[in-house]
Structures are given as structure tokens and as C-alpha cells.
Residue frames as qw, qx, qy, qz and C-alpha x, y, z in Angstrom:
[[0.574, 0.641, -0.510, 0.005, 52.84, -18.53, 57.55],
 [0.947, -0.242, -0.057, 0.204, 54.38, -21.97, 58.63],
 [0.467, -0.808, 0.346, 0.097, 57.62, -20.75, 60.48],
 [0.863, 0.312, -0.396, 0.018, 61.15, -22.53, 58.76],
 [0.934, -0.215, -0.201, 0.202, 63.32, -24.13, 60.40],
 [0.307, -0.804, 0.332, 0.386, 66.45, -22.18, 62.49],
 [0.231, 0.615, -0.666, -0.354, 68.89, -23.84, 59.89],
 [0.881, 0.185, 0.413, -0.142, 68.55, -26.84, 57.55],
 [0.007, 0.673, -0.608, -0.421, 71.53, -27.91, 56.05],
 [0.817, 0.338, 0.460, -0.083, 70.79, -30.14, 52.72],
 [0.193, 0.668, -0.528, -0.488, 73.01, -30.59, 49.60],
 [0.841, 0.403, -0.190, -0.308, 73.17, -33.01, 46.46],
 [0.767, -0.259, 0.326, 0.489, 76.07, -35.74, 46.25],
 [0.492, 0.590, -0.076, 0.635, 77.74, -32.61, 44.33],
 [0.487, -0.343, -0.419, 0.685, 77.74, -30.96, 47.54],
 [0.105, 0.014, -0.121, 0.987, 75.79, -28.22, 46.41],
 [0.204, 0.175, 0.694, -0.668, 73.11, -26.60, 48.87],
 [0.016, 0.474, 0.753, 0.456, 69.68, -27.23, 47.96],
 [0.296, -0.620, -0.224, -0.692, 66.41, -24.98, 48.59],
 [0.114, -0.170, 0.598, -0.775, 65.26, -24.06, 52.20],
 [0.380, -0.407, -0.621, -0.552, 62.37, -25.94, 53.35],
 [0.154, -0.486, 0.363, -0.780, 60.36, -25.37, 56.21],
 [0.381, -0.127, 0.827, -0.394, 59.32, -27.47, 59.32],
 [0.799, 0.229, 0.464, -0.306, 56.42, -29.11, 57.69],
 [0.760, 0.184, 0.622, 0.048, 58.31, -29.85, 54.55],
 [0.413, 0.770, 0.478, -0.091, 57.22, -27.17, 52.04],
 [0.530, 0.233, 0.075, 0.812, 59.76, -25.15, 50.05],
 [0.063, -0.572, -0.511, 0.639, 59.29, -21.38, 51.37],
 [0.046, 0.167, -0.209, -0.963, 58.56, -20.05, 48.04],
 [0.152, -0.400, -0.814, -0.392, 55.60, -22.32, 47.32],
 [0.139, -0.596, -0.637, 0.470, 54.34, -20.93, 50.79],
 [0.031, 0.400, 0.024, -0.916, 55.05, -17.44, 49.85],
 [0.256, -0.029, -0.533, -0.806, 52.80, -17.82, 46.54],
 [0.181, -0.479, -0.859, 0.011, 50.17, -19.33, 48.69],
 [0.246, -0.607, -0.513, 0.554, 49.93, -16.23, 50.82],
 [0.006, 0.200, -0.157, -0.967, 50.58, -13.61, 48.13],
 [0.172, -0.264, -0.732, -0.604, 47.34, -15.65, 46.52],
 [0.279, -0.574, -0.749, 0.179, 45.52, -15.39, 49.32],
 [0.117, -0.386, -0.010, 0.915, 46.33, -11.51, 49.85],
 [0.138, -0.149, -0.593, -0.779, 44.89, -11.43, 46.10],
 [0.369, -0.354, -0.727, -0.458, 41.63, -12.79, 46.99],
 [0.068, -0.654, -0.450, 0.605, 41.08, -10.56, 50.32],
 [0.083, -0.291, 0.189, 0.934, 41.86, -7.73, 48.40],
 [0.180, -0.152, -0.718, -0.655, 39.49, -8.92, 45.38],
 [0.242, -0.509, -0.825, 0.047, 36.62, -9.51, 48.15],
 [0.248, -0.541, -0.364, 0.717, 37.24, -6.51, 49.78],
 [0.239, 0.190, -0.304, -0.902, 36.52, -4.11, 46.19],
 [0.292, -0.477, -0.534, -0.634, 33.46, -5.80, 45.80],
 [0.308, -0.559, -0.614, 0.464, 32.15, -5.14, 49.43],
 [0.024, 0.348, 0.008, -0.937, 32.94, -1.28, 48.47],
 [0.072, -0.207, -0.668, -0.711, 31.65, -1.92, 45.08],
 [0.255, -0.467, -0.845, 0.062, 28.37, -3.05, 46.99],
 [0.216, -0.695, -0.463, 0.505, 28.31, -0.45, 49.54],
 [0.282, -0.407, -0.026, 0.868, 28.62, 2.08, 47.15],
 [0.154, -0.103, -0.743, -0.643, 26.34, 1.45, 44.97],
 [0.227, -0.630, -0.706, -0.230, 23.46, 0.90, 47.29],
 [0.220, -0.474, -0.256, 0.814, 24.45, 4.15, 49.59],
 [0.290, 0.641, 0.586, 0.403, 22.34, 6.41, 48.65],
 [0.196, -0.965, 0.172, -0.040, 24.37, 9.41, 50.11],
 [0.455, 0.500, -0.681, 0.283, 28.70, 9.39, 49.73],
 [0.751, -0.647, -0.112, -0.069, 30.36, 8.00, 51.93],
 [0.041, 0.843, -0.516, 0.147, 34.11, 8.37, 53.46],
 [0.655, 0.357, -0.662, 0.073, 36.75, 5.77, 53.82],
 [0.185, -0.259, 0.710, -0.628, 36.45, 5.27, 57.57],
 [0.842, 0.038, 0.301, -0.445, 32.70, 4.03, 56.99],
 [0.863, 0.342, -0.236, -0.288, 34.03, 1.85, 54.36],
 [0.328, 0.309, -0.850, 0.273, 37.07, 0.25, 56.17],
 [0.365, -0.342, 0.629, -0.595, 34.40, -0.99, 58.66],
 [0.906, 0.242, 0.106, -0.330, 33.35, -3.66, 56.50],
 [0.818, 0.446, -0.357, 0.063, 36.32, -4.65, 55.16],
 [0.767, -0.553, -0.110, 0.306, 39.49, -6.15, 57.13],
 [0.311, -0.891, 0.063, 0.325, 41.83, -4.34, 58.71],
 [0.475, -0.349, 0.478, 0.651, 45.00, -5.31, 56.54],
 [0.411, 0.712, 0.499, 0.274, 42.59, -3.79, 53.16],
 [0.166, -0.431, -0.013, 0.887, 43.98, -0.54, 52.11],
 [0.287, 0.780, 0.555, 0.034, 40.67, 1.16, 51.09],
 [0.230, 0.831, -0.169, -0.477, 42.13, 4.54, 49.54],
 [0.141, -0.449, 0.765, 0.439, 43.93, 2.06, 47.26],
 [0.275, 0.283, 0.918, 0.037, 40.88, -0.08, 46.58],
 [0.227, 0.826, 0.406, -0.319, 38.94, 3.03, 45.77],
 [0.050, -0.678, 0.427, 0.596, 41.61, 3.98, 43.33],
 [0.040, -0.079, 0.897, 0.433, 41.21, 0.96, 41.20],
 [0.223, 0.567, 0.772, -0.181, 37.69, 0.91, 41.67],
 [0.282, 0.759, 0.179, -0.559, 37.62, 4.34, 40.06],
 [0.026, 0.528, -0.622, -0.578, 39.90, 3.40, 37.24],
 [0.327, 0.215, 0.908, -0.146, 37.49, 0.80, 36.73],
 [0.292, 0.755, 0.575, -0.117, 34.61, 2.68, 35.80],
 [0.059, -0.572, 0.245, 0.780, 36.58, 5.30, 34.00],
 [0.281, 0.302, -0.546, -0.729, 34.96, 5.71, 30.78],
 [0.016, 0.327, 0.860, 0.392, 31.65, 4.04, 31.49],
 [0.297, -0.639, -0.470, -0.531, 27.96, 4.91, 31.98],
 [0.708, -0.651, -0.273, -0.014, 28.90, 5.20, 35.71],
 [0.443, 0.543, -0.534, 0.473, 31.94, 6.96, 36.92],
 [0.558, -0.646, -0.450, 0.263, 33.42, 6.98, 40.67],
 [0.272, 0.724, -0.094, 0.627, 34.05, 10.39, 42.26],
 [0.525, -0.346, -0.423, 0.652, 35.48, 11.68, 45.06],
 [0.099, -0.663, -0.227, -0.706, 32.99, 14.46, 46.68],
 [0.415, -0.737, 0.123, -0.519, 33.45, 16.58, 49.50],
 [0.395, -0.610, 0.513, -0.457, 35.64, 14.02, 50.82],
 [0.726, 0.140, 0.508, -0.442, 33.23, 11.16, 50.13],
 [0.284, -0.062, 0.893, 0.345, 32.96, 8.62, 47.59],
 [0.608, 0.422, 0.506, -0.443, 30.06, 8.07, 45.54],
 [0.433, 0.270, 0.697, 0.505, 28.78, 6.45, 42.09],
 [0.319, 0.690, -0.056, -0.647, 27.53, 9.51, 39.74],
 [0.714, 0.612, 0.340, -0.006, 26.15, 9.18, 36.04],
 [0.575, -0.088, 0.357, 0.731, 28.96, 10.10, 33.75],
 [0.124, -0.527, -0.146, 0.828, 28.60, 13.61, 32.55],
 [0.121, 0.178, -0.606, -0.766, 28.24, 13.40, 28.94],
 [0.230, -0.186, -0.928, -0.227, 25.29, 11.03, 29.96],
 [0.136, -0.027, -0.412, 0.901, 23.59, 13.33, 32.20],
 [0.474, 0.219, -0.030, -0.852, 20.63, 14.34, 30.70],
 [0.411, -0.034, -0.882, -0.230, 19.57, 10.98, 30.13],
 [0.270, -0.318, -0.727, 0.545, 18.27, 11.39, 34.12],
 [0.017, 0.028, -0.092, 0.995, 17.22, 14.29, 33.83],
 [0.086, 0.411, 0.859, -0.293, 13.72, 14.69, 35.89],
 [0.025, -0.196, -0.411, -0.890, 11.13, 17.25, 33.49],
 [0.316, -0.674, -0.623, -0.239, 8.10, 16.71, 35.92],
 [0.595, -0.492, -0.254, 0.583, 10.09, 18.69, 38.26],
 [0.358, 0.819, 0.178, 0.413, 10.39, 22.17, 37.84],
 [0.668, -0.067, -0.228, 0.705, 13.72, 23.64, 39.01],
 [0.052, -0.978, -0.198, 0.024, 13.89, 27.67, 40.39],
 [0.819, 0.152, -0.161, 0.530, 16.63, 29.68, 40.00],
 [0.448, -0.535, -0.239, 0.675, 18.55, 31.47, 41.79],
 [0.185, 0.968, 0.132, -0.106, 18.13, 35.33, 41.90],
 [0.563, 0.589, -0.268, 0.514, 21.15, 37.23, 40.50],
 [0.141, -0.774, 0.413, -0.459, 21.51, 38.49, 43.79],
 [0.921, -0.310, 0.212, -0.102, 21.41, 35.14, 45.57],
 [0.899, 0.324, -0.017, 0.295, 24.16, 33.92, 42.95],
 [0.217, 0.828, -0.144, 0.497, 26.06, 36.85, 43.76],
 [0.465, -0.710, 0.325, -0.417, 25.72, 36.59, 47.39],
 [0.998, 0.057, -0.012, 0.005, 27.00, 32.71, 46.96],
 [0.838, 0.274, -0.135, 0.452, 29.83, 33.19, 45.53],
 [0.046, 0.649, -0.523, 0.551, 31.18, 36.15, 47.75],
 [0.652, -0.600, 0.163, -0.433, 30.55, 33.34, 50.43],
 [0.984, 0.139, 0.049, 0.101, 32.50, 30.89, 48.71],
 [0.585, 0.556, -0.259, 0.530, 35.18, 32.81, 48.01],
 [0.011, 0.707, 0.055, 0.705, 35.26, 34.65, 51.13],
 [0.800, -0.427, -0.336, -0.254, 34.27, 32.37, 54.02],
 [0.084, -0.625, -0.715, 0.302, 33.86, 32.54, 56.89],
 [0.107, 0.170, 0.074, 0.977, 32.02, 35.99, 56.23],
 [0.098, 0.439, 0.611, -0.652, 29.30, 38.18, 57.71],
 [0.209, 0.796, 0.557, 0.111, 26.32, 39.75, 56.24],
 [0.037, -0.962, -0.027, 0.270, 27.54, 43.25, 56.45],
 [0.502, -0.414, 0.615, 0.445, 30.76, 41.87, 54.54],
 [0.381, 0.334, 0.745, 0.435, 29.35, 40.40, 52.03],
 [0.085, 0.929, 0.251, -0.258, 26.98, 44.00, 51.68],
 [0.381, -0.698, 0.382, 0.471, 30.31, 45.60, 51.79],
 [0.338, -0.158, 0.733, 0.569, 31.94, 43.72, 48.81],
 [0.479, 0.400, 0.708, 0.331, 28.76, 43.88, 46.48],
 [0.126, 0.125, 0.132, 0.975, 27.89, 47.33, 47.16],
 [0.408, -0.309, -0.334, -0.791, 24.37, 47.00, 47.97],
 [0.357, -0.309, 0.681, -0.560, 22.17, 46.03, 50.84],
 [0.240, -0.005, -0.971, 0.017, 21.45, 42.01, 51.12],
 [0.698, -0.297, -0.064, -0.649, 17.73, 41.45, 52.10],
 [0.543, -0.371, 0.691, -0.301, 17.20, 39.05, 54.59],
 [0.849, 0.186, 0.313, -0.383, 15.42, 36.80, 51.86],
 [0.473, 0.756, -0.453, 0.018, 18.23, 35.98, 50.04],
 [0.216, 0.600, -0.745, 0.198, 19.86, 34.57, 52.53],
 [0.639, -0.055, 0.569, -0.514, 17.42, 32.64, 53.89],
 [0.881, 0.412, -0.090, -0.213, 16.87, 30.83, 50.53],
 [0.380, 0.627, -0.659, 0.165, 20.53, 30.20, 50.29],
 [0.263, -0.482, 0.713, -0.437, 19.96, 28.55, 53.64],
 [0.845, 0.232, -0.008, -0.481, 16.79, 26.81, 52.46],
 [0.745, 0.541, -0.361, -0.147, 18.86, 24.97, 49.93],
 [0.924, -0.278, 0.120, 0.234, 21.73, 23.60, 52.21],
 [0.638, 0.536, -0.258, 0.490, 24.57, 25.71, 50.42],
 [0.214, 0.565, -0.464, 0.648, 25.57, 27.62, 53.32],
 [0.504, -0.615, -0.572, 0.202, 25.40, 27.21, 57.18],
 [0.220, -0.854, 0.282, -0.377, 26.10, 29.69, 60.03],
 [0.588, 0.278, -0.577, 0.494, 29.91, 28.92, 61.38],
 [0.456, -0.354, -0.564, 0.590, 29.96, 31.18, 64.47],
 [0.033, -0.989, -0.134, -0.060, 29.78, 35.00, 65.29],
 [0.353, 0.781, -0.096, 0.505, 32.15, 37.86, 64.65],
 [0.423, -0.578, -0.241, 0.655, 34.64, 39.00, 67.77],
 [0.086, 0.218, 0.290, 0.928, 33.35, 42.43, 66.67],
 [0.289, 0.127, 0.365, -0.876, 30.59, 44.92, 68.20],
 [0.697, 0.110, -0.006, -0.709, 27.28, 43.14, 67.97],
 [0.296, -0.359, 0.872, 0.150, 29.04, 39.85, 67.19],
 [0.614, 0.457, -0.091, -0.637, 27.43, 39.43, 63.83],
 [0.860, -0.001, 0.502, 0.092, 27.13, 35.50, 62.70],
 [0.043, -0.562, 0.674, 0.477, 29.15, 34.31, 60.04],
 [0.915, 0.217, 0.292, -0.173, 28.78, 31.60, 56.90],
 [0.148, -0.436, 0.836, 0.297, 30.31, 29.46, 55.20],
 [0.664, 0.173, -0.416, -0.596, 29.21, 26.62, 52.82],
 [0.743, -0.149, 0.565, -0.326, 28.30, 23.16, 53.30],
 [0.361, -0.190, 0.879, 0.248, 28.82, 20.15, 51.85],
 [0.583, 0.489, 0.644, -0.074, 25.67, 20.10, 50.01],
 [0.091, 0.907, -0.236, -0.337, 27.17, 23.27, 48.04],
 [0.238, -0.616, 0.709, 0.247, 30.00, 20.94, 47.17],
 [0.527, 0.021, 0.846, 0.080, 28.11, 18.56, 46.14],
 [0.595, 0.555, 0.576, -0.081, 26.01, 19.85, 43.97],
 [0.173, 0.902, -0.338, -0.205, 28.76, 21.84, 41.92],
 [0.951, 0.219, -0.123, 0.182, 30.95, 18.55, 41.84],
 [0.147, 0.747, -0.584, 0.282, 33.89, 20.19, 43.71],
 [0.809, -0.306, -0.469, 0.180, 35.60, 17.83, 46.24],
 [0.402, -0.335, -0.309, 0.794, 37.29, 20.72, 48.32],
 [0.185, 0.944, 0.224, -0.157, 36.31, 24.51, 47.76],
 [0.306, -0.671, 0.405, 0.540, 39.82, 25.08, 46.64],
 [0.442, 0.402, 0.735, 0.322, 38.33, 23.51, 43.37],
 [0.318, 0.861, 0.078, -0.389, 36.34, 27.08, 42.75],
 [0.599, 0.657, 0.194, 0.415, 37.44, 28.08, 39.60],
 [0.367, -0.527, -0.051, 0.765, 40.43, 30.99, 40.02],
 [0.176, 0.680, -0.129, -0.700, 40.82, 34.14, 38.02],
 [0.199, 0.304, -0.649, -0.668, 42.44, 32.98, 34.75],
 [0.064, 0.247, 0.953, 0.166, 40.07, 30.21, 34.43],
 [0.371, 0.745, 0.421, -0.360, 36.77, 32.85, 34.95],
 [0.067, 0.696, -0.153, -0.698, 38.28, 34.76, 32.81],
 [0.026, 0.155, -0.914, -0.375, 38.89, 31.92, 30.12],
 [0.176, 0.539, 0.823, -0.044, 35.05, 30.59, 30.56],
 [0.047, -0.576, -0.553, -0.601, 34.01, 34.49, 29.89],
 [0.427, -0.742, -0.512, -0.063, 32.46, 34.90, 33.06],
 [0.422, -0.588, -0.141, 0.676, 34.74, 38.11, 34.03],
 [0.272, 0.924, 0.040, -0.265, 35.08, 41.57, 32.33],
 [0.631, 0.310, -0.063, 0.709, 38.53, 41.92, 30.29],
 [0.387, 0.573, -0.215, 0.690, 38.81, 44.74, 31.18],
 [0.621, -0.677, -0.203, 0.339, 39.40, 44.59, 35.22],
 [0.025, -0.963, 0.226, -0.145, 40.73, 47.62, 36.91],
 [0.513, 0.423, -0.659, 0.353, 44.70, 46.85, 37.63],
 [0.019, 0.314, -0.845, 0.433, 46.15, 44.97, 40.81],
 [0.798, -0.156, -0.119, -0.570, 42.42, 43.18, 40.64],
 [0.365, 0.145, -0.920, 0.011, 42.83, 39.55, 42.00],
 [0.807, -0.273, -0.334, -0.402, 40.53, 37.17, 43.76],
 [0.125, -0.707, 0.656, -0.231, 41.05, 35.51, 46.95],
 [0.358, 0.100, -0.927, -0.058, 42.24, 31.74, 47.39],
 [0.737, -0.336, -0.028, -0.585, 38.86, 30.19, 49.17],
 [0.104, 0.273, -0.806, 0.514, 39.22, 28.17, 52.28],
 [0.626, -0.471, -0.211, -0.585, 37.04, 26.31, 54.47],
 [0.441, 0.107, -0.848, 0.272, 37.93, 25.38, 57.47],
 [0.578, -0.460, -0.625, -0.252, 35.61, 23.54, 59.89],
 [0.481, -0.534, -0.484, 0.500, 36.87, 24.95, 63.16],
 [0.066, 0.971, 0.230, -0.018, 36.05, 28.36, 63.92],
 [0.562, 0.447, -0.121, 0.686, 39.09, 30.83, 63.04],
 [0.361, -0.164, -0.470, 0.789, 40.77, 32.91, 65.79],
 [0.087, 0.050, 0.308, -0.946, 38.13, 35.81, 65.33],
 [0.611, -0.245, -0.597, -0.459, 35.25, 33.66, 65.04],
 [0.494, -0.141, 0.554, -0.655, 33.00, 33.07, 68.81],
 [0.026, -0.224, -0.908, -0.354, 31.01, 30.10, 68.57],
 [0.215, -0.476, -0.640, -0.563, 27.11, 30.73, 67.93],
 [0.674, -0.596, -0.432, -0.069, 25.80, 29.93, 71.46],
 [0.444, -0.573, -0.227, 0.650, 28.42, 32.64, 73.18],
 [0.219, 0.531, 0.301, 0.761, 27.21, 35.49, 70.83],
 [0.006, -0.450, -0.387, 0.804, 25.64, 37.61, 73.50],
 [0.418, 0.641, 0.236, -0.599, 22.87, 39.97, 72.20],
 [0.685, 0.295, 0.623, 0.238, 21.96, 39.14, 68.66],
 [0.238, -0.222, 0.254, 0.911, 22.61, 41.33, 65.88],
 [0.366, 0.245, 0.122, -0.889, 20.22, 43.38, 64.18],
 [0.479, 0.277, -0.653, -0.517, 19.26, 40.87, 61.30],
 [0.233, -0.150, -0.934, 0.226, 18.28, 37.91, 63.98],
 [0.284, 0.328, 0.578, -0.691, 15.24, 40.39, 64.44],
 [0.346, 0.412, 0.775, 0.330, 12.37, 39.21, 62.19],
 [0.140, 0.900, 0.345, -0.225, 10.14, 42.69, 62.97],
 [0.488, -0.379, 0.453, 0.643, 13.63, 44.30, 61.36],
 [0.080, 0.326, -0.523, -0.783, 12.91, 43.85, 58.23],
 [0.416, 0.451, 0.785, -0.089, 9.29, 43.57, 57.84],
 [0.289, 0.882, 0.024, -0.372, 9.13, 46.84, 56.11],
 [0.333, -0.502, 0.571, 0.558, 12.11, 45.86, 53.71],
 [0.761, 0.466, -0.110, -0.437, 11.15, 45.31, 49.86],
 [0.960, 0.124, 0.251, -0.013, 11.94, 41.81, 48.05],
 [0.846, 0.317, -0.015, 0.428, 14.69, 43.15, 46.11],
 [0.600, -0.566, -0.237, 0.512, 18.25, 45.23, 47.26],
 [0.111, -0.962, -0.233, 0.093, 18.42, 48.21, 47.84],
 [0.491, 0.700, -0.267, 0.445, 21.55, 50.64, 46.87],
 [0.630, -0.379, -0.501, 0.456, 24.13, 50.42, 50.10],
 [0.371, 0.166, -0.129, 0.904, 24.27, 53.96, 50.09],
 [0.429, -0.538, -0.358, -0.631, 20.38, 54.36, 50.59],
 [0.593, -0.152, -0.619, 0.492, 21.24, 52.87, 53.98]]
């Protein structure tokens, strides 16, 4: 912006003052509507650059990668706000997953994609089970999660769960044997559409889909799910677990059957 002049004193033969103009001449409002146009047309360059990069990314991505394309005075959580209001309500929406940006098919349009040479498996009831006390529950241990369903948790279960990318191991237990912990992962998030885990569905809402008994025993309630990425005060990390716990031995549970087992048979 062309600097104006300390003071420029100018008036009509009525003696009253005219505009301010500045050293080179220019009134300072014409300047100012140069620069607000020019603002426009970073701004307008800078949503398609996202547009661009988000469209050929073929994994989200998070507003840090995407301010490294654009310049510095771009405010990309603002550009990604209109960019989603954009595409509201077409064949393409934007969403904000796990953090991350990304383009996704619009829901209602879903099955338009849908791959049929591909045959999908599904989780056991006991996997699904063992999921969601990890979701809710997290950071938790194998003997926890036992604990809450009532029954013992074959190893294979949780190994599929790992398979897939929903959960990871966090750390180990400050607790005799210092049994590892899990937690979920981002692929978990993604592929549920949450953007935080505080998304889970809560009580009234299972209850409202069905997917709970009416008739729960009193003071029942569910807890608020959490994930946080640094280990929690009684969490060790992995690599200062000392002696592994029983379940880190494969010969363990060669003799175990495929499906679990009452916890009481124990």
C-alpha cells in the first residue's frame, strides 16, 4: 500500500476540505479497493489450490499440509468452510474426518460405488462387541474388556480387529504383568464417518436407533469415550513393559477354541 502523505491540506474556493490523497496522487479509497480486490483474488486462488489438492489426495488431509501450498496471509479453516458449503447438497460433499479433510460421495448416493466383485466379511458378534467396549472404554486392556463382557476374549478376535486398522496398542498397564492396552485408530474413525470418538452415539440415541434393551437395570449409563494420544498417567509406554503378559505368548493359546469361552470356565 502506497504510504499518504503526513498531512495534505486541500480545500475548494468554498474553503471546504477535500479528500486525502496520497504521495503518488491517488485518493486512499481507490487504493483501498485495489487491495481489498486483490485480497479477493488470493483468497479465490487459494480455494482452488485446496479444491485441487483435495480432490487428487487420495487419503485426508489436515490444514497444516494444506496451508503449505497456499500463502501465509490465507486462512485455510475459513477456506475449507466455504469450500464445504460449496458442495453441500451435491454428488460430492466435503467432510471433516478424524481431523482431516477429504472429498466423500454424498450418502444418499452411496451405493452408486458400491464394489460387488468384492466380497466384504463381517465381523463376529464377538469382535463387534469387543470394538465397541474399546471405543467406549479406551485406553483398555484385554482382561478389561473380558471383565465388562463377561466372557473370555480369544486371542483371534483381537488380532482381526488389529488386522483391519480399528485399533492399535497405546502402551501397557502400571499393574502386575503390565498388560498392553488399546485404543482405536484413525482408520476406525474413518470408516464409521466420526471426526472425533466423542461422535459415538450416547445412550439416548442407542436407545432411539433400537440398538439397547428398554428395559436396562436402573442407574445403567454409558461412559463418555475419549481418546487421547498421549499415554494417561497409568499407562507405561510399550517398550518399558518388562516381562510380557500372558497373551504376548503365541504357545498360550494354541489349545484355545475359535470361539469364547464363559469367563467363569476360566
Amino acid at each position: 500500500m502506497v504510504p499518504p502523505r503526513l498531512k495534505l491540506v486541500t480545500s475548494n474556493e468554498n474553503g471546504a476540505s477535500l479528500e486525502p490523497a496520497t504521495a503518488s496522487g491517488v485518493p486512499v479509497e481507490a487504493i483501498a479497493a485495489l487491495e481489498a480486490a486483490q485480497d479477493a483474488a488470493s483468497d479465490h486462488a487459494s480455494l482452488r489450490v485446496i479444491e485441487a489438492l483435495l480432490f487428487a489426495s487420495s487419503a485426508p488431509l489436515d490444514e497444516a499440509t494444506l496451508a503449505k501450498h497456499v500463502t501465509p496471509a490465507s486462512n485455510v479453516a475459513a477456506l475449507l468452510k466455504e469450500l464445504q458449503a460449496h458442495y453441500a447438497g451435491r454428488g460430492v460433499t466435503l467432510q471433516r474426518i478424524a481431523g482431516k479433510w477429504a472429498f466423500r460421495t454424498a450418502e444418499d448416493l452411496s451405493y452408486l460405488l458400491e464394489r460387488h466383485a468384492v466380497e466384504e466379511r463381517k465381523l463376529s458378534k464377538a469382535a463387534l462387541e469387543t470394538m465397541a467396549i474399546i471405543a467406549y472404554h479406551q485406553p483398555v486392556t484385554r482382561a478389561e474388556v473380558e471383565e465388562i463382557r463377561g466372557v473370555t476374549t480369544s486371542k483371534g478376535t483381537l488380532d482381526v480387529l488389529l488386522e483391519t486398522g480399528w485399533i492399535r496398542p497405546r502402551g501397557r498397564r502400571r499393574a502386575p504383568g503390565r498388560p498392553v492396552t488399546y485404543g482405536t485408530t484413525e482408520q476406525f474413525l474413518a470408516h464409521f464417518g466420526f471426526d472425533a470418538i466423542k461422535d459415538l452415539p450416547g445412550l439416548a440415541e442407542l436407545k432411539g436407533a433400537g440398538l439397547l434393551d428398554g428395559n436396562l437395570p436402573p442407574g445403567f449409563s454409558m461412559p463418555d469415550p475419549t481418546d487421547v494420544a498421549a499415554l494417561m498417567p497409568d499407562e507405561l509406554p510399550l517398550e518399558d513393559g518388562g516381562d510380557p503378559e500372558p497373551e504376548d505368548d503365541p504357545d498360550l493359546f494354541a489349545a484355545l477354541p475359535d470361539e469364547d469361552e464363559p469367563a467363569t470356565a476360566r
